[in-house]
C-alpha positions, -999 to 999 in steps of 0.1 A, spaced: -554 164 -632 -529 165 -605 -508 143 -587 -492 166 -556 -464 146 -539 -452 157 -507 -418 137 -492 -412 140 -460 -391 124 -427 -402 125 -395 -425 157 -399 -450 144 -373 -478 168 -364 -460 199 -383 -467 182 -417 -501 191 -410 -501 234 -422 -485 220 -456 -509 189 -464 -538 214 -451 -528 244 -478 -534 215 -502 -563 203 -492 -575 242 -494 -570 243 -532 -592 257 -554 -584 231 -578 -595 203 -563 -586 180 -590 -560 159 -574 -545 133 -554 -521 140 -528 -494 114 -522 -473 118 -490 -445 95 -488 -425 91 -461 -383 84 -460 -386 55 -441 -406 77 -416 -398 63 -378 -419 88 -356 -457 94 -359 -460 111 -390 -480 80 -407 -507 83 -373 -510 119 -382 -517 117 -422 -541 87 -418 -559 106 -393 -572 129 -417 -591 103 -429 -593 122 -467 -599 99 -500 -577 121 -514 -541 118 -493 -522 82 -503 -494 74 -475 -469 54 -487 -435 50 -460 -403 39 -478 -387 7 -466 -350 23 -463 -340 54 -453 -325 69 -490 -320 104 -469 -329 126 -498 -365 138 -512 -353 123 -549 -361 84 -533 -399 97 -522 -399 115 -551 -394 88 -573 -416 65 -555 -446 92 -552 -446 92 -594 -448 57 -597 -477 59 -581 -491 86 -595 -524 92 -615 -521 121 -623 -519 143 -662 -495 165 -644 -474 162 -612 -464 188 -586 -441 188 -556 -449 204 -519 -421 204 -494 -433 193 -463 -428 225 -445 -440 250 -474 -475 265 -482 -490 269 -511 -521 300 -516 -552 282 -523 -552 292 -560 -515 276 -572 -529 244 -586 -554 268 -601 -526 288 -615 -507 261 -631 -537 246 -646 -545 275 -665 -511 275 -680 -513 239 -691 -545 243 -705 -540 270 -727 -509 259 -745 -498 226 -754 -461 237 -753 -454 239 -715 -436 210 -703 -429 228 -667 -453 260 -652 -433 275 -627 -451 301 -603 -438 327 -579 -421 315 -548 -414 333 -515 -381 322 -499 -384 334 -462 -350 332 -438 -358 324 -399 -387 339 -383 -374 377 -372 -341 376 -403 -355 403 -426 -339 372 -448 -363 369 -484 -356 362 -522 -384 362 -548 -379 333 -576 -402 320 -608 -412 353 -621 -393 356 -656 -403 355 -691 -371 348 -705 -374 315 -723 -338 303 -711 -347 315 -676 -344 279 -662 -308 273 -673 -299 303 -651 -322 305 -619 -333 282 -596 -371 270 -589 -379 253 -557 -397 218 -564 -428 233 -541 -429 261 -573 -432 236 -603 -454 213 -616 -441 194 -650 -463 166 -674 -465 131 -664 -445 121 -695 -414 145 -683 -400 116 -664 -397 94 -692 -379 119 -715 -351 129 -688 -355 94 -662 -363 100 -628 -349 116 -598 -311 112 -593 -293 99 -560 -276 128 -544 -245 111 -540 -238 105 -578 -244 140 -591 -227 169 -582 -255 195 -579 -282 190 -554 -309 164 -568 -337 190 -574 -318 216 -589 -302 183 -614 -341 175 -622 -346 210 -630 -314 217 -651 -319 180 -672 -349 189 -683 -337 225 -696 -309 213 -714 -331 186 -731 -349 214 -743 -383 213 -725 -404 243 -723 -404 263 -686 -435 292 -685 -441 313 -650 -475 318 -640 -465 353 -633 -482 347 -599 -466 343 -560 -483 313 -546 -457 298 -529 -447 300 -493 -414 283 -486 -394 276 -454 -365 266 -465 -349 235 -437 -315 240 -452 -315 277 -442 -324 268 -410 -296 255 -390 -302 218 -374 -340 224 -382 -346 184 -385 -334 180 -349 -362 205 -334 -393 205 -356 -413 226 -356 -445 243 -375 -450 280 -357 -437 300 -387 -456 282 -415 -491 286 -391 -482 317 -388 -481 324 -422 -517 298 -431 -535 326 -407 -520 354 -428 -529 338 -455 -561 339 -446 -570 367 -434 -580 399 -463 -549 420 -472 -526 395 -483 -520 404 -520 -507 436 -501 -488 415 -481 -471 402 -512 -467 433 -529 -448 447 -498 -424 414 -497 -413 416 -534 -408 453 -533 -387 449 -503 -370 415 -523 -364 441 -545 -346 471 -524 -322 443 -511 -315 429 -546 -331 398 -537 -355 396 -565 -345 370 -594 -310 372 -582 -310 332 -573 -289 316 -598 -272 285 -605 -233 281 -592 -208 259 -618 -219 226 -595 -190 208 -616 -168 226 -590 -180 203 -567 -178 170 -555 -202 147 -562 -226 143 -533 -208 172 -515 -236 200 -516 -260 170 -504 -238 162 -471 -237 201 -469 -271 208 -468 -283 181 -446 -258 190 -421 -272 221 -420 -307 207 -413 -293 181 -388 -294 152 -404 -255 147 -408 -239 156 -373 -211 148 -354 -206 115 -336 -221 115 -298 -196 107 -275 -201 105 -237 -186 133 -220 -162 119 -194 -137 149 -190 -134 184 -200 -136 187 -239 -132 218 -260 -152 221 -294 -136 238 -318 -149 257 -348 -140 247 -386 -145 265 -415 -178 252 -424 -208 274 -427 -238 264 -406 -270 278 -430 -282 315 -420 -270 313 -382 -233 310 -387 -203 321 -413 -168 311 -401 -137 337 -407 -97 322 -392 -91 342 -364 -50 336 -353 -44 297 -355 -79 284 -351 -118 298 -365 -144 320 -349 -179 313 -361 -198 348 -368 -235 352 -367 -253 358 -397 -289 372 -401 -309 345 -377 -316 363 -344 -313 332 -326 -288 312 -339 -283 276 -328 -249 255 -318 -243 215 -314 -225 197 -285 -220 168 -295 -219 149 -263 -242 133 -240 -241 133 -204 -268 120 -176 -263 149 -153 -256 184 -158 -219 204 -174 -208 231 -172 -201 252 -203 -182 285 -214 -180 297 -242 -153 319 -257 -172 355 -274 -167 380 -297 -181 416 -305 -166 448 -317 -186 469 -289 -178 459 -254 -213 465 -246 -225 436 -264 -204 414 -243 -222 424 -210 -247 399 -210 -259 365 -230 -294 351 -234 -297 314 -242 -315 282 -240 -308 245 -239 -329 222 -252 -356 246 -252 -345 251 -215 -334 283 -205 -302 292 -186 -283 316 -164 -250 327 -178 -225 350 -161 -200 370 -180 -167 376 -175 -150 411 -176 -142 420 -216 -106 423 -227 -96 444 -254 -75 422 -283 -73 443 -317 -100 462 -328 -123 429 -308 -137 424 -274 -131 390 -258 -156 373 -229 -163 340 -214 -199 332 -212 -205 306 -184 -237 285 -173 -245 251 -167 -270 231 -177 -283 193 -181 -271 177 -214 -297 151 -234 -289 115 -218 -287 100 -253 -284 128 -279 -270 157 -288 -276 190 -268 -289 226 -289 -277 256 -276 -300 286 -286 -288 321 -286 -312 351 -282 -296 379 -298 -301 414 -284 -302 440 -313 -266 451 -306 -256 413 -308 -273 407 -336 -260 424 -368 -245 400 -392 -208 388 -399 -177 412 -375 -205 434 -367 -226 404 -347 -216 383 -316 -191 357 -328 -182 325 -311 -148 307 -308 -138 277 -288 -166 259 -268 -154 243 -232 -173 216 -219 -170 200 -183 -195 172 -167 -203 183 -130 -213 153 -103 -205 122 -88 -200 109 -126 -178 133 -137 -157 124 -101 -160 86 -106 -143 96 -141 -116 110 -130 -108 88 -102 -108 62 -128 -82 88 -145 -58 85 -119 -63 52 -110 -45 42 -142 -23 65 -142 -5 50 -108 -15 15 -116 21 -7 -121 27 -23 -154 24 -59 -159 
């Protein structure tokens, strides 16, 4: 009945909560095709090993850098009367194949069932929206469905064409899918039912550089356990205190660039970063005017940008450098209490550090610090800073910590042997 196809990149082992809320269905009607962006890690060692007749790998050639190239690929070599999508870090209850089978089974007219979705910010945000409830027939033109919510008939394709390349359209390639097939006049229907877990990567800043699964086994062993339709019932009714309920609607995308949203969101999730340089001197990052997903929102400060935090309790920040020894960093920090600015808990790499803090200066209605630790860089990548917010810290936008200018300085023989090297040429007589 169903062909499920999951695209994914470099997933590895975390691939496995999502593939195993599959398996899990009541419906068991299916084949499940994972299909992999040119995949270069382990992920293909840890889907074989599974060893289920009904998973299909399938690793794309080139690297397209979008789900719309697996996408396309998984329905050409699908089976299935009906296709669905899984992101490759959402869950789905063991009853949504069920759900959507019903649908399509009792009226001919459906040419997408769309069930209840749970959008769920970083682990600790108090960040949710509730989409694909509605019973409005025009509901699709207006909100937005998350593939891992829909499943459409195997003929769809054919009557709107496939998946779109990012770079050509100007809305993002699954809201495009979504939108073609609404304005060509198919026939969206909600199950009426949340069975959809998602875990957004593009809400969670540089989430494809550190992968991980803990919030999506987290919520498999909810799942699981008895109480979880009151689980639900106490998610949408808070969706709905904070407006956050059916509120998720499409933006004019022609007010975009084409491709632009794409490059957005996978910098967000890492995938588009800054170029590495070796750190041979002191360097200063500065902050732009770019939001980074839930953890950051930029405001000008003077001549330059402070980045302000946003609901993520532990935001994360890029230096775009390696170095094979350790730096030493400060940062430049914001808060409107001067308490907040008395100490700063972070990690590198997953590493923790010891900062020190210097005394707060009053400028405005702000308090001003420098945060100061050093730490070992990555030899041959870029370095993650990870902030653990304390509550006072943590409150979102001028109320939260905020973060300016970012010094960075190598420490060691290197970072000597550099700037002998410096001053070498600056003495050295021209020829």
């Amino acid at each position: 009945m169903f062909s499920v196809i999951m695209a994914t990149y470099n997933r590895g082992r975390h691939i496995l909560p999502s593939i195993q809320s599959v398996l899990r269905q009541t419906c068991q009607d299916f084949e499940l095709l994972v299909v992999g962006d040119c995949c270069t890690d382990e992920t293909a060692d840890v889907v074989r090993a599974l060893a289920s007749p009904q998973i299909r790998w399938s690793n794309l050639s080139e690297r397209g850098g979008s789900q719309a190239f697996p996408n396309n690929a998984g329905i050409e070599m699908s089976r299935g009367q009906y296709v669905a999508y899984l992101g490759h870090d959402d869950l789905w209850a063991p009853d949504h194949l069920e759900a959507l089978a019903d649908l399509f089974g009792r009226d001919p007219r459906p040419d997408f069932v769309v069930s209840g979705a749970i959008f769920h910010g970083p682990r600790a945000s108090n960040y949710r929206w509730v989409t694909g409830i509605f019973s409005e027939p025009d509901a699709a033109f207006k909100h937005f469905f998350p593939p891992s919510s829909f499943g459409h008939r195997r003929d769809v394709v054919d009557r709107i064409g496939k998946w779109r390349y990012p770079k050509e359209i100007n809305a993002p390639v699954d809201a495009d899918f979504m939108l073609r097939a609404a304005k060509s006049g198919m026939h969206f229907v909600s199950t009426q039912r949340i069975t959809v877990q998602k875990f957004a990567a593009g809400h969670r800043h540089l989430s494809y550089m550190s992968q991980s699964s803990d919030e999506q086994e987290r919520m498999a062993r909810r799942m699981a356990r008895p109480g979880f339709d009151g689980y639900l019932a106490t998610e949408v009714a808070k969706a709905k205190a904070a407006n956050a309920y059916m509120v998720v609607v499409h933006p004019d995308y022609e007010r975009f660039e084409k491709g632009q949203l794409a490059t957005q969101i996978a910098t967000n999730k890492g995938i588009v970063r800054p170029d590495l340089r070796t750190l041979r001197q002191r360097e200063v990052i500065k902050q732009d005017n770019s939001a980074k997903a839930l953890d950051w929102f930029p405001l000008q400060t003077g001549g330059g940008w402070t980045i302000w935090v946003g609901c993520n309790p532990r935001p994360k920040l890029l230096v775009p450098f390696k170095y094979a020894g350790k730096a030493r960093t400060r940062m430049d920090i914001w808060h409107l209490h001067r308490e907040a600015l008395t100490g700063l808990k972070l990690s590198a790499n997953d590493e923790p550090v010891v900062t020190s803090i210097s005394e707060a200066r009053q400028e405005g209605d702000l308090w001003n610090a420098q945060a100061t630790f050093e730490t070992a860089l990555r030899k041959d990548d870029h370095t993650i800073l990870e902030l653990h917010l304390t509550r006072l810290q943590r409150p979102a936008g001028r109320n939260g910590i905020g973060v300016a200018d970012i010094e960075v300085t190598p420490l060691g023989w290197r970072s000597i042997v550099a700037k002998g090297t410096q001053m070498l040429a600056k003495f050295r007589p021209a020829r």
